[in-house]
C-alpha positions as CSV (number, residue, x, y, z in Angstrom):
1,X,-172.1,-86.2,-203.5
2,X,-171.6,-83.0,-201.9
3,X,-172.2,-80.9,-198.4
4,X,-172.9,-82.7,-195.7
5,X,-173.4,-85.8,-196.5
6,X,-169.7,-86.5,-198.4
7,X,-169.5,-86.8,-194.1
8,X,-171.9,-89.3,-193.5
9,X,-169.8,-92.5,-193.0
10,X,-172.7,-95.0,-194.8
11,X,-173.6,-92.6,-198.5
12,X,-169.9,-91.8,-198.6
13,X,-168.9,-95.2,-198.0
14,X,-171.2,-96.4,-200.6
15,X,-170.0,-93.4,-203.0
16,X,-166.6,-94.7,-202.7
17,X,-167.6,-98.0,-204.0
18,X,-166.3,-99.3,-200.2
19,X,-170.0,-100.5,-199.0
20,X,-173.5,-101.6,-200.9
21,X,-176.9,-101.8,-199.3
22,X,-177.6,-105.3,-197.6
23,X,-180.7,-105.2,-195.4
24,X,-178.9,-109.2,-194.3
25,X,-175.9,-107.6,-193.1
26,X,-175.5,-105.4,-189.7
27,X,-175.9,-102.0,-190.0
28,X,-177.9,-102.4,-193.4
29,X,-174.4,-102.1,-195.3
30,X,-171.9,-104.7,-196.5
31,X,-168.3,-103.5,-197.1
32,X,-166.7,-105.2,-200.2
33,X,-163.4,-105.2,-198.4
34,X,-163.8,-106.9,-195.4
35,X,-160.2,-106.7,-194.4
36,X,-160.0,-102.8,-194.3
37,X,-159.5,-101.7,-190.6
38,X,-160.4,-98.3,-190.9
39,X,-163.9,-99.2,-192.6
40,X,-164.8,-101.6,-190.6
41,X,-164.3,-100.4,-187.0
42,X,-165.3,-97.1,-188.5
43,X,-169.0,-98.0,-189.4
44,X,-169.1,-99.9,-185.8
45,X,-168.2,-96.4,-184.4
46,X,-170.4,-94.7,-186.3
47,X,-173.6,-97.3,-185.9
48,X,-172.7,-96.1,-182.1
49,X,-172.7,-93.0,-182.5
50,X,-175.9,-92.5,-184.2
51,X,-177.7,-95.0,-181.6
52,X,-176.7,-92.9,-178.7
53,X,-178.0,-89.4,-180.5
54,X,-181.1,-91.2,-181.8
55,X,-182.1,-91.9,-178.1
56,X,-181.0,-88.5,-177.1
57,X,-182.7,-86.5,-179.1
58,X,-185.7,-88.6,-179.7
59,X,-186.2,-88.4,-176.0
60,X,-186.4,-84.7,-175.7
61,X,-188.2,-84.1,-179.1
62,X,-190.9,-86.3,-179.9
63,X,-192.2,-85.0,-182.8
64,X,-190.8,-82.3,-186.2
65,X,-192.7,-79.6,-184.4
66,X,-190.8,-79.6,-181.8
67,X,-187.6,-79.3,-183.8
68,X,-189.3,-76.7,-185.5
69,X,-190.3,-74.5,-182.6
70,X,-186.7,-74.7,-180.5
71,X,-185.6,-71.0,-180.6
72,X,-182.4,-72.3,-179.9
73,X,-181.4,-75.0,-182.1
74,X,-182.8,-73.0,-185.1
75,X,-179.9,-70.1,-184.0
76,X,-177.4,-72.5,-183.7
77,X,-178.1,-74.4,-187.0
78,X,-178.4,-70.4,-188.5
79,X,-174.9,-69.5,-187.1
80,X,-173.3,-72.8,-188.2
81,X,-174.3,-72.7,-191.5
82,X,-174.4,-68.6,-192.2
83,X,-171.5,-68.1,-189.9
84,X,-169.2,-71.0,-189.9
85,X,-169.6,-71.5,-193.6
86,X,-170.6,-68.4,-194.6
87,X,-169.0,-69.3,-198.4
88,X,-171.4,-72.1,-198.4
89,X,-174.5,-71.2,-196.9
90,X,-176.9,-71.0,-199.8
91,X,-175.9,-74.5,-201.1
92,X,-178.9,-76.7,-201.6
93,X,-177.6,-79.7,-200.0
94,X,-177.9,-78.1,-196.4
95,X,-180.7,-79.8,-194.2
96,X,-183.4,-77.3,-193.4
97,X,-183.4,-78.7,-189.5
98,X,-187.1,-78.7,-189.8
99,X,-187.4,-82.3,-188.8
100,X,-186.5,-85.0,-186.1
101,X,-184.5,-87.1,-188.7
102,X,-182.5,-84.1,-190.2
103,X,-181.2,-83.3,-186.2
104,X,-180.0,-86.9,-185.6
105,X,-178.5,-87.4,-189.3
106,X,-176.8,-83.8,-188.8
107,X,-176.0,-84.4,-185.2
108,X,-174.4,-87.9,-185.7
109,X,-172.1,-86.5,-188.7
110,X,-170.8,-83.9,-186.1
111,X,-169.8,-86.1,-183.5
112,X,-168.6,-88.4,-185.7
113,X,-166.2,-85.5,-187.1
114,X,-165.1,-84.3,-184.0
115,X,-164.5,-88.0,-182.4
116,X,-163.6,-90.9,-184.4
117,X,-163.2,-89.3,-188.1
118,X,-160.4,-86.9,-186.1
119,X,-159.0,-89.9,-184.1
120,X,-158.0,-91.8,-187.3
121,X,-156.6,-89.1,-189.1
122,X,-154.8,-87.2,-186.2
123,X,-153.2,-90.1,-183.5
124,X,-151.3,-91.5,-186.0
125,X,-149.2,-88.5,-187.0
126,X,-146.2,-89.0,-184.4
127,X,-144.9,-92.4,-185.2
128,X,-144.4,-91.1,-189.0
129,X,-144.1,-87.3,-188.8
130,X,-142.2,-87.5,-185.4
131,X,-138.9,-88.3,-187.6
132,X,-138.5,-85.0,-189.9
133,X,-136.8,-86.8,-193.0
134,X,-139.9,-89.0,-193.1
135,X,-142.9,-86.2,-193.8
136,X,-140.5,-82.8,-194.1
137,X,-143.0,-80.3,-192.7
138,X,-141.9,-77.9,-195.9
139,X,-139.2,-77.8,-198.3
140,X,-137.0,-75.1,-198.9
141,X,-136.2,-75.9,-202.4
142,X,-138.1,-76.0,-205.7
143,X,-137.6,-79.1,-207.5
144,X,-134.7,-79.1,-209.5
145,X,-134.9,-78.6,-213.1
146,X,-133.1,-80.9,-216.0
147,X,-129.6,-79.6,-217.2
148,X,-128.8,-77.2,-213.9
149,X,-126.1,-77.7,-211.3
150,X,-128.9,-79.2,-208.5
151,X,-130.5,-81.5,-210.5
152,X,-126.9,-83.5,-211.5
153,X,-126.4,-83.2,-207.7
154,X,-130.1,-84.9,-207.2
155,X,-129.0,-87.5,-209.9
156,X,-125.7,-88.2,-208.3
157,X,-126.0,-87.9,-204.4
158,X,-129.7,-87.9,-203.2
159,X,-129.4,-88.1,-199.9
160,X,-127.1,-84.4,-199.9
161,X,-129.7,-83.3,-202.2
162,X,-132.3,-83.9,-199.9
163,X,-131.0,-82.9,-196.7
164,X,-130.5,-79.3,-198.1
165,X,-134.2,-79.3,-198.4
166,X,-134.8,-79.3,-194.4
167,X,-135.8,-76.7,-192.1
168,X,-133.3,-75.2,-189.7
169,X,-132.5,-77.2,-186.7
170,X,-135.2,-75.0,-184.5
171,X,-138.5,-74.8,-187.5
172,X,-137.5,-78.4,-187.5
173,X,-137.4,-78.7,-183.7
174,X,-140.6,-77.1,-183.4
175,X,-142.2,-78.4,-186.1
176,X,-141.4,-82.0,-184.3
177,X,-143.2,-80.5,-180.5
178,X,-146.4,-79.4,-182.3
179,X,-146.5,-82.7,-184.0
180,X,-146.1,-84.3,-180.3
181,X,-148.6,-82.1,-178.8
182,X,-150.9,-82.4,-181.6
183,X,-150.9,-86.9,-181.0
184,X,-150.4,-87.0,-177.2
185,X,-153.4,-87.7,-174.9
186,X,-153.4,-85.9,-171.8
187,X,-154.1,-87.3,-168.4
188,X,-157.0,-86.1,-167.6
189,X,-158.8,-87.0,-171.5
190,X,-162.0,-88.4,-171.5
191,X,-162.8,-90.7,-174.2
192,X,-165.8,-91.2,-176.5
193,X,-168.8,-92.7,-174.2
194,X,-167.3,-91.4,-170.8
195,X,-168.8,-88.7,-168.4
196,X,-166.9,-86.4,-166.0
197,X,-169.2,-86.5,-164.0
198,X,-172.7,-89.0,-163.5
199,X,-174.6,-86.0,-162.6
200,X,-174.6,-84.2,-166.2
201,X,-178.5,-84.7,-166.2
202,X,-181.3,-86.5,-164.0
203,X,-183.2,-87.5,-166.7
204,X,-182.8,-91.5,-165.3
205,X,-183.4,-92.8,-169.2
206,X,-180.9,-90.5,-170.5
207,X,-178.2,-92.1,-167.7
208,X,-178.9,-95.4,-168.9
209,X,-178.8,-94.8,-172.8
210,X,-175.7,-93.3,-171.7
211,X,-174.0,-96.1,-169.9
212,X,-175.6,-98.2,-173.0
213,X,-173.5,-96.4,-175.3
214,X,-170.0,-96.8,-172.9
215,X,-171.1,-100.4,-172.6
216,X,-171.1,-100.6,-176.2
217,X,-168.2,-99.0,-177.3
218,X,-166.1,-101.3,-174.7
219,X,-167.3,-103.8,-177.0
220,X,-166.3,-102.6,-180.1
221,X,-163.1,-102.2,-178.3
222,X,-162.6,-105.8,-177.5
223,X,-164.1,-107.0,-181.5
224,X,-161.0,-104.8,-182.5
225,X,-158.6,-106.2,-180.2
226,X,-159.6,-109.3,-181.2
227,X,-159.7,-108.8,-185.3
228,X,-156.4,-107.8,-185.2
229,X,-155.3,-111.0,-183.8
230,X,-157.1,-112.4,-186.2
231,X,-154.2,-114.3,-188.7
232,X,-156.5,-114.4,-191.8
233,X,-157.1,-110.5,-191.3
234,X,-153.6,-109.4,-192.8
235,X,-154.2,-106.0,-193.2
236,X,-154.7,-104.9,-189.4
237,X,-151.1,-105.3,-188.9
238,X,-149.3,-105.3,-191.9
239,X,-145.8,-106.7,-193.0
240,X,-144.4,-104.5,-190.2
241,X,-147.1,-106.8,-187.6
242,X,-148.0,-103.6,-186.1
243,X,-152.1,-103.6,-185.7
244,X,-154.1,-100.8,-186.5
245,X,-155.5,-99.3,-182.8
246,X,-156.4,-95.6,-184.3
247,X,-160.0,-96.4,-183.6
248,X,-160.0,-97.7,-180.4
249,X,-162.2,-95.8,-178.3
250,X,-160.2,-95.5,-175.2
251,X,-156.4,-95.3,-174.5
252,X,-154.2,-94.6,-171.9
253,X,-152.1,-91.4,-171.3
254,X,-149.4,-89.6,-173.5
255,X,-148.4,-91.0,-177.6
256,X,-150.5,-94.2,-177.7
257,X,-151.6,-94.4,-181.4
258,X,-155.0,-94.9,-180.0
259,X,-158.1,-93.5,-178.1
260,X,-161.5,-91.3,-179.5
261,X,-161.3,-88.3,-177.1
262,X,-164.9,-87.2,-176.3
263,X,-164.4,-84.3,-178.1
264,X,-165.5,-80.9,-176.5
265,X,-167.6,-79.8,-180.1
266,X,-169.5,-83.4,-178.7
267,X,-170.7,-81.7,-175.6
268,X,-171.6,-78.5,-176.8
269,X,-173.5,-80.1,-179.3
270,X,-175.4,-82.1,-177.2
271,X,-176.3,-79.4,-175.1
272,X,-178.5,-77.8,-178.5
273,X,-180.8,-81.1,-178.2
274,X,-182.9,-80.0,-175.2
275,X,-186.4,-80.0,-174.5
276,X,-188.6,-77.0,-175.1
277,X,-189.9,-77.4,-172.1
278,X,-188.6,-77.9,-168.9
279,X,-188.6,-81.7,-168.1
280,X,-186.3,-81.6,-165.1
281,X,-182.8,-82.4,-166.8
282,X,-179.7,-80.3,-166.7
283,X,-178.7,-78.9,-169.8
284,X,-175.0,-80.2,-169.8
């Protein structure tokens, strides 16, 4: 598996051995570990996801010619595979954007990037790397090798050996901050499925897949709140009892462990699937 797709939450799932097809089950897939937080919010987020940009973008283009024909989309599909991965850009796994299916598969692997795949990886940093002598940002020793001065020192007082390894008091300082910055939601965020504003387009179906895709993601919200007080589901809290909230799609301000900010790469993005023509909305 390779490209794109290593991205797209169901193959890759699959790939990993984490999910098999099951046309019974929701979402076509059945995880083999039920009790795996990040999996199984994650294909609820993702099942999302691709909803909403299937509506979108089969509203504006109803047919592969019309794909085809966007001056616009085919730059910005040129640029982001000749320019932003210029090392990569005559790999065969890239989609050709010729067709309706290849914008919402490529679309929804985007968003889901720039949203939920980043939330889970990046809101959790704090509460681990936030205390240096947990995840030392680098080391200023090589490991010590058998028969010198250092490595008797490892063998005999660990903890002396280790410290020496640290950072000075202000890389360490500042290496702390950026980890803060890097986890902390602003005041102002807006989350996965919110709008600044309600006047981002007039096209009245696009408002209401819109406000389907909010109502929908406050319902994944509660499922998860809910799992995780769920006794027999051990694993969304853990031995320490403290449940797993990285994929909850909205948070409140500063280092909450939680919340899927509605990433900026999601709204340029969107603004690429337009119609040819002008149907009245505002590109947003």
């Amino acid at each position: 598996m390779t490209g794109l797709m290593v991205f797209n939450y169901l193959p890759f799932a699959m790939f990993r051995g984490m999910a098999v097809e099951d046309p019974k089950s929701s979402h076509s897939v059945r995880l083999l570990i039920e009790d795996y937080p990040y999996a199984a919010d994650g294909l609820e987020i993702w099942s999302a996801i691709k909803t909403w940009v299937k509506e979108y973008c089969s509203f504006y283009y109803k047919n592969d010619e019309m794909v085809q024909n966007d001056s616009e989309l085919q730059s910005w599909w040129k640029e982001l595979r000749e320019e932003g991965h210029g090392d990569k850009k005559d790999e065969p796994w890239w989609p050709k954007m010729q067709t309706c299916e290849e914008l919402i598969e490529s679309c929804t692997i985007i968003i889901w990037l720039s949203s939920a795949y980043h939330a889970a990886i990046n809101y959790g940093q704090y509460s681990i790397g936030g205390y240096i002598p947990n995840r030392p940002t680098i080391s200023l020793h090589f490991m010590p090798e058998e028969g010198t001065p250092e490595y008797e020192e490892l063998k005999t007082n660990p903890d002396k050996a280790f410290l020496k390894t640290f950072t000075p008091q202000l890389q360490t300082l500042l290496g702390m901050a950026s980890i803060e910055i890097l986890s902390r939601h602003p005041v102002d965020e807006l989350y996965l499925g919110q709008r600044g504003t309600s006047e981002w387009t007039t096209d009245a179906d696009m408002l209401q897949a819109s406000e389907d895709f909010r109502k929908k993601l406050e319902g994944i919200e509660k499922r998860i709140i809910k799992m995780n007080k769920d006794e027999k589901l051990k694993n969304r809290v853990g031995p320490a009892k403290i449940p797993y909230t990285l994929l909850y799609p909205s948070s409140e301000p500063g280092l909450t462990g939680k919340g899927i900010p509605n990433s900026k790469l999601f709204m340029c993005l969107l603004c690429v699937c337009k119609p040819i023509h002008d149907h009245g909305s505002e590109r947003f």
